[in-house]
C-alpha positions in Angstrom: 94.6 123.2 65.0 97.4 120.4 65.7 97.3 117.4 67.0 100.0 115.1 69.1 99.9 111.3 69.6 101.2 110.5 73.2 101.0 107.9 75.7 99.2 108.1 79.1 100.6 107.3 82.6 99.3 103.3 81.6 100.9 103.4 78.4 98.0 104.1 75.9 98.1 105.7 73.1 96.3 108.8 73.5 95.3 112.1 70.8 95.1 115.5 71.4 95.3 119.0 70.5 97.2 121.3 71.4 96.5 123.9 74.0 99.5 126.0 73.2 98.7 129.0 75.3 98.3 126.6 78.8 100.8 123.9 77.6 97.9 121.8 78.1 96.9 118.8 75.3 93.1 118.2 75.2 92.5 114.5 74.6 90.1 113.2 72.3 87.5 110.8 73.5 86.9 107.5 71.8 90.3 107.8 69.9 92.6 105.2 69.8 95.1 106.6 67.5 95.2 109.3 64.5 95.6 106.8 62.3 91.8 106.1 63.6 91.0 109.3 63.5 92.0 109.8 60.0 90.1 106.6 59.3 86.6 107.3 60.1 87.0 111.4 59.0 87.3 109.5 55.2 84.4 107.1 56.2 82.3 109.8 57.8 82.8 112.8 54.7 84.4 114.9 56.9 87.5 116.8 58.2 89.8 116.0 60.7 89.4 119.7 61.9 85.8 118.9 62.4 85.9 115.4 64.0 88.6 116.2 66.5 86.4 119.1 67.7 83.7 116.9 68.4 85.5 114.3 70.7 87.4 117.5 72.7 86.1 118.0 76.1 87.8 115.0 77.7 90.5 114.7 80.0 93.3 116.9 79.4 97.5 116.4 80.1 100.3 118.7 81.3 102.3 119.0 77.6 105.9 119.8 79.5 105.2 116.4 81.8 104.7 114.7 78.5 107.6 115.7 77.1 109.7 115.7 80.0 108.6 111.8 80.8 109.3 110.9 76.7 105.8 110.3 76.3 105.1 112.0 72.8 105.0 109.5 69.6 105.2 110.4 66.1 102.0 112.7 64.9 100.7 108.8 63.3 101.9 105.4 63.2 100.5 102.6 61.6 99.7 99.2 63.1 101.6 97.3 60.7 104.7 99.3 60.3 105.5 98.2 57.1 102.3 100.2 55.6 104.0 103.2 56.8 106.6 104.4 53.8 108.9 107.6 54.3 109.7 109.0 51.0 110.9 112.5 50.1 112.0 114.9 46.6 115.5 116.7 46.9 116.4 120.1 45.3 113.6 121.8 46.2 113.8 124.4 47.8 115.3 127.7 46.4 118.8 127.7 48.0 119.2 124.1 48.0 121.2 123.7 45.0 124.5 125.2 45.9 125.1 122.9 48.7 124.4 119.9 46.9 126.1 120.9 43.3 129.2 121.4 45.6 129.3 118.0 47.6 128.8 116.5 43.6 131.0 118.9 41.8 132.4 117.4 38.7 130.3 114.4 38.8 128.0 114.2 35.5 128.3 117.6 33.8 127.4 117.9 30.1 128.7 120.7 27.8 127.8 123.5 29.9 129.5 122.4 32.9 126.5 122.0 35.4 126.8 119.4 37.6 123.5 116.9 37.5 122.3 118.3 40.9 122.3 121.6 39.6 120.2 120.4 36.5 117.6 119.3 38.3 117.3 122.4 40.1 117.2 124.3 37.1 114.4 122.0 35.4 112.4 122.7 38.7 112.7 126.5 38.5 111.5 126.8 35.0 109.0 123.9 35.6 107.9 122.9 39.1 105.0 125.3 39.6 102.8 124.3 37.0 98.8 125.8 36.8 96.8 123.9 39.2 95.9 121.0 37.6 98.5 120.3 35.4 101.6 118.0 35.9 104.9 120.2 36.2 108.3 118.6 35.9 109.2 116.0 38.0 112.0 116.2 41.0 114.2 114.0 42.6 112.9 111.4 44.4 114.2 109.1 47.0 112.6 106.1 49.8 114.0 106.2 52.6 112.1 103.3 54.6 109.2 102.2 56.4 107.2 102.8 59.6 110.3 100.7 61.5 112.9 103.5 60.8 110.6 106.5 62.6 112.4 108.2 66.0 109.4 109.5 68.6 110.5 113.4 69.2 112.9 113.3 72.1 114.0 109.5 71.7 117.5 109.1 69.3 118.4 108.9 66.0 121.0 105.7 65.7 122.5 105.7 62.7 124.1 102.4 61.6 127.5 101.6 62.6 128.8 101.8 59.3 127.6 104.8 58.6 130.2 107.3 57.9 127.8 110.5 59.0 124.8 111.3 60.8 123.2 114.8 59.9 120.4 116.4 60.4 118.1 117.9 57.7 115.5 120.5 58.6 112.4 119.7 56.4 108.1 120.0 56.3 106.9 116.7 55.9 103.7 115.9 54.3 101.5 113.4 55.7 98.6 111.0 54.1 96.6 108.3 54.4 95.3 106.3 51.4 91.7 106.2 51.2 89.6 102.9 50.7 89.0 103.6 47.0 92.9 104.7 46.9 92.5 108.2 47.1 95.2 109.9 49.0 93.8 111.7 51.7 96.6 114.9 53.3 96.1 114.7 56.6 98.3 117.7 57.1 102.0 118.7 58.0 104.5 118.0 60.7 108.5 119.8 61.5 111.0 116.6 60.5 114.5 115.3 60.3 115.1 114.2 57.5 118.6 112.5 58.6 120.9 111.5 56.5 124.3 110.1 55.8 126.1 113.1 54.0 129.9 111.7 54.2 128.9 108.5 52.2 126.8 111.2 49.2 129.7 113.1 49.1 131.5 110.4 47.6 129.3 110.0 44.5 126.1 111.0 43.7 124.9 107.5 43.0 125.2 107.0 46.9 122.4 109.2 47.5 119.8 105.6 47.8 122.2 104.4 50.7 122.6 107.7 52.1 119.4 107.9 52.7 118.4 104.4 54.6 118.8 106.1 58.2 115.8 106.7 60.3 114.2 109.7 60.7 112.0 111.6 63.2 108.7 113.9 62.4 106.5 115.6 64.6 105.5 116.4 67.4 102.6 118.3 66.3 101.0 117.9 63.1 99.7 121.0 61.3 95.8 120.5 60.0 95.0 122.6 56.8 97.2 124.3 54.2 100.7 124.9 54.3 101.8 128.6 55.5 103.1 130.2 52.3 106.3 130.9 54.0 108.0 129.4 56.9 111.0 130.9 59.1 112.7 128.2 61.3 115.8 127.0 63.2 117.9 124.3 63.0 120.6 124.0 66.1 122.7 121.3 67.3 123.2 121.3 71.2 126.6 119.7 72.7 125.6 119.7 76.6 125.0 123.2 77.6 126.7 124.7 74.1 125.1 125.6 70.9 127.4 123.9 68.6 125.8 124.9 65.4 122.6 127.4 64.6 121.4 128.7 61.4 118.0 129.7 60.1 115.9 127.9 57.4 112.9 128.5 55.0 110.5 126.9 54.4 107.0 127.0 52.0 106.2 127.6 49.0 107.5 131.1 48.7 110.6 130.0 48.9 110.5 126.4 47.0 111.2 125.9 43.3 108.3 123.2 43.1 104.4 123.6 44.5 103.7 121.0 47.3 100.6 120.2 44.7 103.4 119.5 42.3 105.6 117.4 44.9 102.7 115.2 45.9 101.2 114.7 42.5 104.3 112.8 41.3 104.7 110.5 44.3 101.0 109.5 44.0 101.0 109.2 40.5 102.3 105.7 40.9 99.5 103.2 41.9 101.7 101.3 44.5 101.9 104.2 46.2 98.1 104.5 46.3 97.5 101.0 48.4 94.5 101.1 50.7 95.2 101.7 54.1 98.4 102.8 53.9 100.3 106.1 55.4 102.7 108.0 53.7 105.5 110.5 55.5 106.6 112.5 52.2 110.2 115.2 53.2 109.7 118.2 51.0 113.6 119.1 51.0 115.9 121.9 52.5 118.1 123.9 52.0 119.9 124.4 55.2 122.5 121.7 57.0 125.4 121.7 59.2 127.6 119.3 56.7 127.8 122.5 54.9 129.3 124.5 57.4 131.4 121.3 58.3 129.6 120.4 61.3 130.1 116.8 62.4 127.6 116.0 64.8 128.6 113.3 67.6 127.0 111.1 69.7 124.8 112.5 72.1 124.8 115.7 70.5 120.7 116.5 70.1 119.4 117.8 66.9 116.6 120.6 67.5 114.2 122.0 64.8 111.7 124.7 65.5 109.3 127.3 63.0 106.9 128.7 65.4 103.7 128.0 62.8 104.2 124.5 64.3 104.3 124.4 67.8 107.0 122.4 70.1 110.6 122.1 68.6 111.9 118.6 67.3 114.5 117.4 69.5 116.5 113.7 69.0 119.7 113.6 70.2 122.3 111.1 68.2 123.1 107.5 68.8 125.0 105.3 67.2 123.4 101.8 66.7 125.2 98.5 68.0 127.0 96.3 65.2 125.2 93.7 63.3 125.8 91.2 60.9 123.3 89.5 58.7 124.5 85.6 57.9 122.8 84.7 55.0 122.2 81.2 54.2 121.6 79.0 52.2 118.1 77.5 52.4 
């Protein structure tokens, strides 16, 4: 099953799944957002599978009007956008060293000449896919904001005006809620673009924190259940009519140097990140960007992402945010 979070004609936030097959979305009755959904599925003991079977049979919307009148909403917000944090964990994914050891090469080798990027991958190969239960090494971690930041699908990603890039990054994002007793509670997983600002990394490693305040988009389905062991997507940027830039990306666990278990049990591990109430969007990496192939996107150029294991493509086209200043004062 997966599930969208859309608006209606009067501008309420609606749930539904997915009729893929009629491009129809069956709304759930007496569901005000996921987020509520998710909610009472922890109060009730049950699954979100389960619960949002019980309140189909309502009203159902054309999916293409939807997304042609810019109707569709991240899979969950929260009401208070700052209890929505967007984290993620870097070097993941099989093939994503090379890329990254190359934007950083010569910047903090030791004796044997690897670079600190492709240390990190290497710790993860011998040590990310520990036996269930058991902590494996950790990976690289990085915040990237809260709830504020998040793009609907179809609606753009601005980047600052000071930013020196704005790429996309194919990724699986892993989505939670935290549980009244702190538990975290996977709700399940969403296509997302990752976005980030690749000229400023590129300049030194130790830019990686800014390069990664941008906003991001998920969505627009999310994915209930596990995560398909392996994943085939696409990642294209369209200029007008054109395909600027295509190339194919993998995704899962097949093809990731750390288990998602692994991934999420050293994010949670730290008991801020365990608040009640709160919603986590967690980026599991890539490997796959058009910096690489020295792509530079522009303005109104629209980022598409697409595996087939999770329904309608990601589209956000690119914007570049007006100019501000902050005057600090003196109080």
């Amino acid at each position: 099953m997966r599930l969208v979070q859309f608006k209606n004609a009067d501008g309420a936030v609606r749930v539904a799944w997915v009729e893929a097959a009629e491009r129809k979305l069956a709304v759930l009755t007496g569901t005000a957002s996921l987020y509520d959904l998710a909610q009472k599925a922890i109060v009730a003991g049950t699954s979100l599978h389960e619960l949002a079977e019980a309140r189909s049979g309502g009203e159902a919307e054309d999916y293409d009007t939807v997304i042609a009148e810019g109707r569709l909403l991240p899979p969950i917000h929260h009401p208070d956008p700052a209890h929505l944090l967007v984290t993620g964990t870097g070097l993941t994914h099989l093939g994503s060293a090379s890329t990254r050891s190359a934007m950083h090469e010569g910047e903090g080798g030791d004796e044997s000449g690897l670079t600190d990027s492709m240390k990190m991958f290497k710790w993860g190969v011998e040590g990310g896919k520990p036996e269930p239960g058991q902590a494996g090494v950790q990976p690289e971690w990085f915040y990237k904001g809260d709830g504020g930041l998040i793009a609907a699908p179809g609606h753009p990603l601005a980047m600052p005006d000071f930013s020196l890039d704005g790429g996309e990054e194919p990724e699986i994002a892993g989505i939670y809620v935290i549980g009244p007793d702190g538990t975290p509670f996977r709700l399940g997983f969403a296509l997302g673009n990752e976005f980030s600002d690749h000229v400023t990394e590129r300049r030194n490693y130790l830019y990686l924190a800014h390069s990664k305040l941008r906003p991001c988009s998920f969505g627009p389905e999310l994915l209930l259940g596990d995560l398909p062991g392996h994943i085939e997507g696409k990642s294209r940027i369209l200029r007008g009519e054109d395909v600027l830039w295509e190339a194919g990306f993998v995704s899962g666990e097949a093809n990731m140097s750390h288990t998602v278990a692994n991934l999420e049990y050293h994010h949670f591990k730290y008991p801020q990140f365990r608040r009640p109430g709160d919603v986590h969007c967690h980026f599991f990496g890539t490997a796959t960007l058009s910096f690489a192939d020295g792509i530079e996107a522009q303005p109104g150029d629209v980022f598409e992402i697409s595996a087939e294991a999770f329904g309608e493509p990601l589209r956000n086209p690119l914007a570049v945010a007006d100019a501000e200043y902050t005057d600090i004062r003196p109080l």
